[in-house]
C-alpha positions in Angstrom: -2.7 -12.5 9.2 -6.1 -14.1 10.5 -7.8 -16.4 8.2 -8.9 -18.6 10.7 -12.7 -18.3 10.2 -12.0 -18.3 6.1 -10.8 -21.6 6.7 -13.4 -23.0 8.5 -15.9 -21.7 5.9 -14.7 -23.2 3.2 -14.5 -26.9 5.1 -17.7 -26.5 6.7 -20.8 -26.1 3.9 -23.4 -25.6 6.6 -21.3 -22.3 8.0 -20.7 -21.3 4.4 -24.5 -21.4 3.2 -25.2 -19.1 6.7 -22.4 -16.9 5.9 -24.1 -16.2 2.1 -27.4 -16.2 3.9 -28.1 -14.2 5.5 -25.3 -12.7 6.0 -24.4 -12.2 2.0 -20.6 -13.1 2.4 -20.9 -15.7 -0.4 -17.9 -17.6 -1.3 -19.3 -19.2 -4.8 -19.6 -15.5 -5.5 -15.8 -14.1 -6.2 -16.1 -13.2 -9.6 -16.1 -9.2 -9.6 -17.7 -7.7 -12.5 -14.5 -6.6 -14.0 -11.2 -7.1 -13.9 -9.4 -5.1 -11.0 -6.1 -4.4 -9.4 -4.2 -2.0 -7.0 -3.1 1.1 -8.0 0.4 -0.1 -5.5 0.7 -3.0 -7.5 0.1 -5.5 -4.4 -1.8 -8.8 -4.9 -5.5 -9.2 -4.5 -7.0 -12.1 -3.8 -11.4 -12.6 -4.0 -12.3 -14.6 -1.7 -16.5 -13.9 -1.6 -19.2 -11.5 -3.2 -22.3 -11.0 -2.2 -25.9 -10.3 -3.9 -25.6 -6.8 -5.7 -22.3 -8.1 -7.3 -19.9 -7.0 -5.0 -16.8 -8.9 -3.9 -14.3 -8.9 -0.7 -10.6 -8.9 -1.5 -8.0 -10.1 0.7 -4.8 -8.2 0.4 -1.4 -9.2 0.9 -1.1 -7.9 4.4 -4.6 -9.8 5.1 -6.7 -6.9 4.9 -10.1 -6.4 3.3 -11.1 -4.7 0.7 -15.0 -4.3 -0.4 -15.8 -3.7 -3.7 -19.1 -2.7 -5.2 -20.7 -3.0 -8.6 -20.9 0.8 -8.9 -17.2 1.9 -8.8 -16.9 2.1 -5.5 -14.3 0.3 -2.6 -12.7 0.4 0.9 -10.9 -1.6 3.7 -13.5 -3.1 5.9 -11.4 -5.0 8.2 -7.9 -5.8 8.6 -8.2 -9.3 8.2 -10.9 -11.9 7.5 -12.0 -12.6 10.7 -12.2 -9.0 11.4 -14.5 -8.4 8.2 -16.4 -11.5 9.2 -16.8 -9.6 12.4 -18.3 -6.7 10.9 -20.2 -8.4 8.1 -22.1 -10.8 10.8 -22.4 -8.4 13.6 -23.9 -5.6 11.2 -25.5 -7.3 8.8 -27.1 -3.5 7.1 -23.2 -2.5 7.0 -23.6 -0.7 3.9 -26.1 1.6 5.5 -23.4 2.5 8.4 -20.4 3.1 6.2 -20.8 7.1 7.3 -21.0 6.4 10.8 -18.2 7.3 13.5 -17.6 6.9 16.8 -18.0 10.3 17.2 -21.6 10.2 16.5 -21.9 7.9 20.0 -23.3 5.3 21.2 -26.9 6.7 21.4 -27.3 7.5 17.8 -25.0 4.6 16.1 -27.3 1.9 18.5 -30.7 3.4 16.9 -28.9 3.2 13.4 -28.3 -0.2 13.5 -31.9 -0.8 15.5 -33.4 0.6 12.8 -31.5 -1.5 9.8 -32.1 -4.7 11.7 -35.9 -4.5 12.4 -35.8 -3.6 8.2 -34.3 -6.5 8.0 -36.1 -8.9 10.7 -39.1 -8.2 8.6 -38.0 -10.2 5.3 -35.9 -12.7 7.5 -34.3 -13.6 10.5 -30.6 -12.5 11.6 -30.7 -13.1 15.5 -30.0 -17.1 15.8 -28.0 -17.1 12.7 -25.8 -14.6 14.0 -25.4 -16.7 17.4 -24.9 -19.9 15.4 -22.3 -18.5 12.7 -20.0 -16.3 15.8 -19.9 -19.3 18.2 -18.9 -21.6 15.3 -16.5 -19.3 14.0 -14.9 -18.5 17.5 -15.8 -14.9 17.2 -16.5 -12.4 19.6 -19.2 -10.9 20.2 -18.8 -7.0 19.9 -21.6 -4.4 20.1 -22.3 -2.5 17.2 -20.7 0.8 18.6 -17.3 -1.4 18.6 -18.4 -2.8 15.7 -18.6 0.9 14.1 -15.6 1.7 15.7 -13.5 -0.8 13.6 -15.2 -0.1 10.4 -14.4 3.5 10.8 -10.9 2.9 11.3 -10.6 0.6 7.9 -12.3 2.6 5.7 -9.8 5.5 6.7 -7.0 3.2 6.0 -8.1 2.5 2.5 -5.8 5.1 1.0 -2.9 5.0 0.3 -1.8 1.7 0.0 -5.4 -0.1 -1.0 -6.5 2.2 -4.1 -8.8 0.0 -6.4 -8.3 0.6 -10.1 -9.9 -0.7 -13.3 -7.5 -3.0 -14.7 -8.1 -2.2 -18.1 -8.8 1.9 -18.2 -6.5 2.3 -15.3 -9.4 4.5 -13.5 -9.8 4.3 -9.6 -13.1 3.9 -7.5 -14.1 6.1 -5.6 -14.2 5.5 -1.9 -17.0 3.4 0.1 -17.1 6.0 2.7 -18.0 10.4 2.8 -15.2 10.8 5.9 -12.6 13.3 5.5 -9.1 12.7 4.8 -6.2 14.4 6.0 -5.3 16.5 3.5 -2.5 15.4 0.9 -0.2 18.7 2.5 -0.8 17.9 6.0 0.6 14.5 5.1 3.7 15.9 3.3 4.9 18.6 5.8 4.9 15.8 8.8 8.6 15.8 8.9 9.4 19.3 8.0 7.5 20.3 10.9 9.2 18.1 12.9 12.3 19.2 11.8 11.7 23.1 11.8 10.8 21.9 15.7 14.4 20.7 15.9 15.6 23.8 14.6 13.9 25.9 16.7 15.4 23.9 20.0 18.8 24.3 18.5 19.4 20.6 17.4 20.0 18.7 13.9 21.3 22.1 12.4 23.3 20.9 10.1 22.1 17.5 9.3 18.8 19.1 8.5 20.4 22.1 6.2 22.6 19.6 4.5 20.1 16.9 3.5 18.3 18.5 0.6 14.6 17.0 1.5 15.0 17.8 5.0 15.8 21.5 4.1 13.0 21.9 1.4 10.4 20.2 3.9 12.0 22.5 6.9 11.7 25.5 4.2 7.7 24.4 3.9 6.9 24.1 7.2 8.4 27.6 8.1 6.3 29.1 5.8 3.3 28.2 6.9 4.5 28.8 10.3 6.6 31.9 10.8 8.4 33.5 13.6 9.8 36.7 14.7 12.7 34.1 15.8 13.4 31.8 13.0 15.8 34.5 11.3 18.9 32.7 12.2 18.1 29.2 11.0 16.3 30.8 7.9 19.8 32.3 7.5 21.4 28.9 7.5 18.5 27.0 5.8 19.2 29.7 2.8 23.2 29.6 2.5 22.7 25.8 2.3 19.8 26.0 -0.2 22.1 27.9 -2.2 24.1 25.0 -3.3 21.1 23.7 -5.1 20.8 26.4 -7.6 17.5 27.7 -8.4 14.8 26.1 -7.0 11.3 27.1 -5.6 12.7 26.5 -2.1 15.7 28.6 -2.6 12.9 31.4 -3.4 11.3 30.7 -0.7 14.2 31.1 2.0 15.0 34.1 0.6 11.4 35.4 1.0 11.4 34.1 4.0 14.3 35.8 5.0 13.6 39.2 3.7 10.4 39.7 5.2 11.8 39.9 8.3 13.1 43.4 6.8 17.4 43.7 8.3 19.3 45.7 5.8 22.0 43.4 7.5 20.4 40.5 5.1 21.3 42.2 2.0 25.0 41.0 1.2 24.0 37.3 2.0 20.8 37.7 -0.6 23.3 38.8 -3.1 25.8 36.4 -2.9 23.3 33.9 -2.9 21.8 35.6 -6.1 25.0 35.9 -7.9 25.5 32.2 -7.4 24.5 30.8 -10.9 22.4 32.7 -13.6 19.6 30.9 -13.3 19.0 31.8 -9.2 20.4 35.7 -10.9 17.3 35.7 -12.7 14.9 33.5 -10.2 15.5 36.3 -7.7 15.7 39.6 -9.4 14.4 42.8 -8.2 16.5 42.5 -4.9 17.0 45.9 -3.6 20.9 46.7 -3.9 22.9 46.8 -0.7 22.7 50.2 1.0 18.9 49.6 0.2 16.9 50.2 3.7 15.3 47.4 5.5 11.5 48.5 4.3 12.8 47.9 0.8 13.4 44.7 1.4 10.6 43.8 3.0 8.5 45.0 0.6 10.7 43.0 -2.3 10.0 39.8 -0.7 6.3 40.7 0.4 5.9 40.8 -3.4 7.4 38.1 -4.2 5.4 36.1 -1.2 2.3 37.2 -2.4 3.0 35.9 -6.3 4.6 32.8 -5.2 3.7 31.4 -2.0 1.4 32.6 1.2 0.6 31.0 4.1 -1.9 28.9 3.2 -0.6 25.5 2.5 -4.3 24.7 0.7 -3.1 27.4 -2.2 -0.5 25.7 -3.2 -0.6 24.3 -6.6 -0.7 19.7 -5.7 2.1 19.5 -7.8 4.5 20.4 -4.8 2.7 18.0 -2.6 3.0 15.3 -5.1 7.1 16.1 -5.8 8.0 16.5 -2.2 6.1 13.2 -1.5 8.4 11.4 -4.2 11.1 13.0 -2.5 10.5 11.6 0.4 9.9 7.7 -0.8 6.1 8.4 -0.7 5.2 6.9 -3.6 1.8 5.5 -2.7 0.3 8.6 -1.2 2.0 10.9 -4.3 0.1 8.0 -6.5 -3.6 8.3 -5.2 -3.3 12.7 -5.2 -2.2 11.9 -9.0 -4.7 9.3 -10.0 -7.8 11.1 -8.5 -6.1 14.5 -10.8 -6.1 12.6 -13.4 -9.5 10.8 -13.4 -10.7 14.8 -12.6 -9.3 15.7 -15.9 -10.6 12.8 -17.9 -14.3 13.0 -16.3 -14.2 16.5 -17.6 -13.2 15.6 -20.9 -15.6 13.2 -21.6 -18.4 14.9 -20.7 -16.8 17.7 -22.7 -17.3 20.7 -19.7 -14.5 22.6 -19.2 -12.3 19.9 -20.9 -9.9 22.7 -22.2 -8.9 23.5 -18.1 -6.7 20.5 -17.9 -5.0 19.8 -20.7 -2.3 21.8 -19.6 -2.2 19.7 -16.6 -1.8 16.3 -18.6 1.9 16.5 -20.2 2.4 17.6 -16.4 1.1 14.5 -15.0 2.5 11.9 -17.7 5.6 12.9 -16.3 5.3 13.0 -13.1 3.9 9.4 -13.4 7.2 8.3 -15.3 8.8 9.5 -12.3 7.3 7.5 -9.8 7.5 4.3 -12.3 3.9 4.0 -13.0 4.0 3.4 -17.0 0.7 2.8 -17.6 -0.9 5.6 -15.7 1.8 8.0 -17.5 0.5 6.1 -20.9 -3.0 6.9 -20.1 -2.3 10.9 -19.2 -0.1 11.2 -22.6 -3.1 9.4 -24.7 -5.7 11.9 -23.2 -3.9 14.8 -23.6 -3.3 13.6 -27.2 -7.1 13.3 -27.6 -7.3 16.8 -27.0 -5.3 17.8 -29.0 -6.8 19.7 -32.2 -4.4 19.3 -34.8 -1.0 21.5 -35.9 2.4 21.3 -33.7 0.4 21.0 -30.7 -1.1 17.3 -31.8 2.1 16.2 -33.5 4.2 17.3 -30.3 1.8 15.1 -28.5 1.7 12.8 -30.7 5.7 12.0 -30.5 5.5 12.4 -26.6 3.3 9.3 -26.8 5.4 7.2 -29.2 8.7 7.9 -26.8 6.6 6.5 -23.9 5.2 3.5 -25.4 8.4 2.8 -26.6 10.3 3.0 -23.2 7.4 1.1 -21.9 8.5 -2.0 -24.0 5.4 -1.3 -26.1 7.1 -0.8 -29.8 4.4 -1.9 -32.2 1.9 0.7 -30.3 4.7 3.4 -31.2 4.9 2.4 -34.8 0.9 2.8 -34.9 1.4 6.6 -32.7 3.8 7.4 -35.7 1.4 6.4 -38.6 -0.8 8.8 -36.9 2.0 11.5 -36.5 2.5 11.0 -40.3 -1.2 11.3 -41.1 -1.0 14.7 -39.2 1.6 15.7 -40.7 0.0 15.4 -44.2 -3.5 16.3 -43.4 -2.6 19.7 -42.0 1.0 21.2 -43.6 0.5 24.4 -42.0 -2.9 26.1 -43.6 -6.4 25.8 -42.0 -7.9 25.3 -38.9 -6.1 25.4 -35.4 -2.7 25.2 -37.5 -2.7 29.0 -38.2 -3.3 29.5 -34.7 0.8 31.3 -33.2 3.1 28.6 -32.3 1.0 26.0 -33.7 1.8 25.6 -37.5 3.6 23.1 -39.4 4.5 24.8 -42.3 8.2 25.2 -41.3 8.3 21.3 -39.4 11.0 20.7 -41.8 13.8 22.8 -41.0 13.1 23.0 -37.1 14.0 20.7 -33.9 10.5 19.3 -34.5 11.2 17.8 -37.7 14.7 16.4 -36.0 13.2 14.8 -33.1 10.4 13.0 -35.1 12.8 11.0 -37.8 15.3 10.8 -34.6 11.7 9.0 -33.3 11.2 6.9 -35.9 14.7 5.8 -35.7 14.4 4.7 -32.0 10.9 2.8 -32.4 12.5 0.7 -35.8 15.4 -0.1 -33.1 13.5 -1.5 -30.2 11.0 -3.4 -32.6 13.6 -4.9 -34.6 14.2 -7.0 -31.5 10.8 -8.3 -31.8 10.7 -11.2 -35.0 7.2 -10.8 -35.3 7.3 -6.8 -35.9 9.2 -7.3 -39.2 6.4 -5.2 -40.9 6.4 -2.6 -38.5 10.0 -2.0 -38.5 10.0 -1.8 -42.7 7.0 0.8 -42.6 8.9 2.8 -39.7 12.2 2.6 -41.3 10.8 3.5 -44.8 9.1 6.5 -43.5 12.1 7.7 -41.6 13.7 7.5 -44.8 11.2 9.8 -46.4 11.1 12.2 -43.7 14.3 12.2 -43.2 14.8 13.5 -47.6 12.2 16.3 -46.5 14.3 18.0 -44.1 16.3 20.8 -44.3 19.9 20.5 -45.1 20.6 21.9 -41.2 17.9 19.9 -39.7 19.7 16.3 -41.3 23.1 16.9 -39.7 20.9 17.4 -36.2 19.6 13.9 -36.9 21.0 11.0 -35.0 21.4 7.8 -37.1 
């Protein structure tokens, strides 16, 4: 990590006045406008701002990252003297955040030409810049090179350097407009390396016997198929087998079908008749006898409703698994974040709200998974919010007390069950949404529903009875459970745990 020229700025006030003028690297200005952090978790340190109410970070691996006033931040350098680099030797940098080095040296040059005679016309840059490099012990780089490094940390702002707002958990959008590789692309790196292995005749069996390897393998090969992968789709399938039913295990069957051998038949049975759940996951199969056409066109069907070959049609949700699979927690983080601030723009500027709700129980979960508590919390509380009222708002309503509870966060879940309770008196099964199928109350009582919430209520007066200053919550939850618990059906009290 270089901080060498940080240093030197803060000992030396005469660099540190040229550095916030006119440069704009300001080191009495390190107060961001809000409180910030990384969606990875990693420290952040500000060390500057500059006039519009910005501020540079460093990060932990002494990397900078530029944040505006406007929701917006990326890695301009990968240390301080790098983004001290960039900051002096293109002092319009904000209006070159788009440029690449593919554009060349021609039109990048007259960019920054143009910027700096903007600038040369309010105040001076040229002796300033000498003054600050030399004193610094910078280089001096031309502004293509300059470009050049800029490009490269922007693009390395994700995953790892994803700025969120500390208190709504939101993430800012990226400085830059350059495309990403895709969140697929980035998954199926080792399954295509392994289906290349495969297709050599090597790692056979330590890929079909490692279930991550196998799935990715799986992927890869069906986005890439050939007349000559039958054998190892054989093998890839057998061994998927042992898994049970699983989109993958679909997939090598597909994958081996359409290849249309009658031969193929007993092995797609005995896979079938494996457990009842891969019975059902692959019906339809054409019985043995059946001619190769038949089973082609079984598995063409099946291809068509479940996968394709275009990786770019398949739902982020596999992406984001088979990144957690494969220890790729930050990258599966970002793709879920930016879903989820997608869904919550939506809702509150109330278009097309309705088209992620489903998404949201979806995405709390898949948060839990990766650890992230309070990105899960903030998914569960929005799809609560849209929630109308009935079974569908108390079911979301409980969800959301179970996670604030098992995020250590007991007095919030005695406040998500007062509102449970107010639901369930406002709306007993008559009016509104409530008489909508599948979403009354009037039979809460004698159901799993009304189980699970006094089982809820239970929990929650547990984990804050080991808080002394949650007395009161802990009498109003117990009390309650009490009540609820009177209301049930004779059935549904024996379900309850006490």
């Amino acid at each position: 990590m270089s901080d060498h020229a940080l240093r030197l700025l803060r000992g030396t006030p005469r660099l540190a006045e040229l550095a916030a003028f006119p440069f704009d690297f300001d080191l009495d200005r390190a107060d961001h406008c809000e409180d910030v952090r990384l969606a990875s978790g990693g420290p952040l340190e500000p060390v500057a701002g500059d006039d519009t109410g910005g501020t540079y970070f460093v990060c932990a691996d002494g990397s900078v990252l530029y944040a505006d006033s406007e929701g917006r931040a990326g890695i301009i350098g990968n240390s301080v003297d790098e983004a001290l680099e960039t900051v002096i030797g293109l002092p319009g940098w904000h209006d070159h955040l788009d440029l690449t080095p593919a554009d060349g040296p021609e039109v990048i040059l007259a960019a920054v030409a143009e910027t700096e005679e903007e600038i040369r016309e309010s105040y001076g840059i040229d002796a300033e810049r000498a003054e600050l490099r030399a004193a610094l012990g910078l280089p001096e780089r031309s502004p293509v090179e300059l470009v050049g490094m800029l490009h490269a940390a922007l693009l390395r702002t994700e995953p790892d350097f994803l700025l969120l707002n500390a208190e709504e958990g939101g993430a800012y959008e990226l400085l830059d407009h350059h495309p990403r590789t895709p969140l697929w692309d980035t998954v199926l790196g080792q399954g295509r390396a392994d289906l290349a292995l495969l297709r050599q005749g090597t790692a056979r069996d330590e890929v079909a016997r490692d279930p991550v390897r196998r799935a990715l393998a799986l992927r890869a090969a069906q986005y890439d198929r050939r007349d000559t992968d039958l054998p190892l789709l054989r093998h890839l399938l057998a061994h998927q087998a042992e898994a049970s039913m699983t989109d993958e295990l679909r997939l090598a069957a597909v994958l081996v079908g359409l290849h249309g051998l009658a031969e193929d038949l007993p092995l797609l049975h005995t896979v079938r008749e494996t457990t009842y759940d891969t019975w059902c996951g692959l019906g339809g199969i054409p019985e043995p006898g059946a001619s190769g056409e038949e089973l082609r066109e079984w598995a063409r069907g099946l291809d068509f409703s479940f996968f394709g070959t275009d990786p770019g049609d398949e739902p982020e949700s596999t992406w984001t698994g088979l990144a957690r699979e494969q220890r790729m927690d930050e990258v599966a983080r970002v793709a879920l974040i930016r879903r989820l601030d997608g869904i919550d723009l939506r809702a509150q500027a109330r278009e097309s709200a309705g088209s992620g709700i489903s998404e949201l129980s979806g995405l709390a979960r898949e948060f839990m998974d990766l650890g992230d508590t309070s990105q899960a919390l903030r998914a569960q509380r929005l799809h609560t919010s849209l929630q109308g009222i009935g079974r569908s708002r108390v079911s979301a309503l409980l969800t959301l007390s179970r996670l604030e509870r098992e995020a250590g966060l007991p007095r919030e879940a005695a406040r998500t069950l007062a509102r449970l309770r107010e639901t369930l008196i406002a709306e007993p099964g008559s009016g509104g949404t409530a008489q909508v199928p599948g979403n009354s109350l009037k039979h809460w009582r004698g159901t799993n529903l009304g189980v699970f919430i006094v089982d809820e209520h239970h929990e929650v007066a547990r984990a804050a009875a080991a808080d002394p200053g949650l007395a009161e919550e802990v009498r109003a939850v117990t009390e309650a459970a009490a009540v609820l618990l009177s209301e049930l059906s004779e059935a549904a009290r024996r379900s309850v745990r006490r």
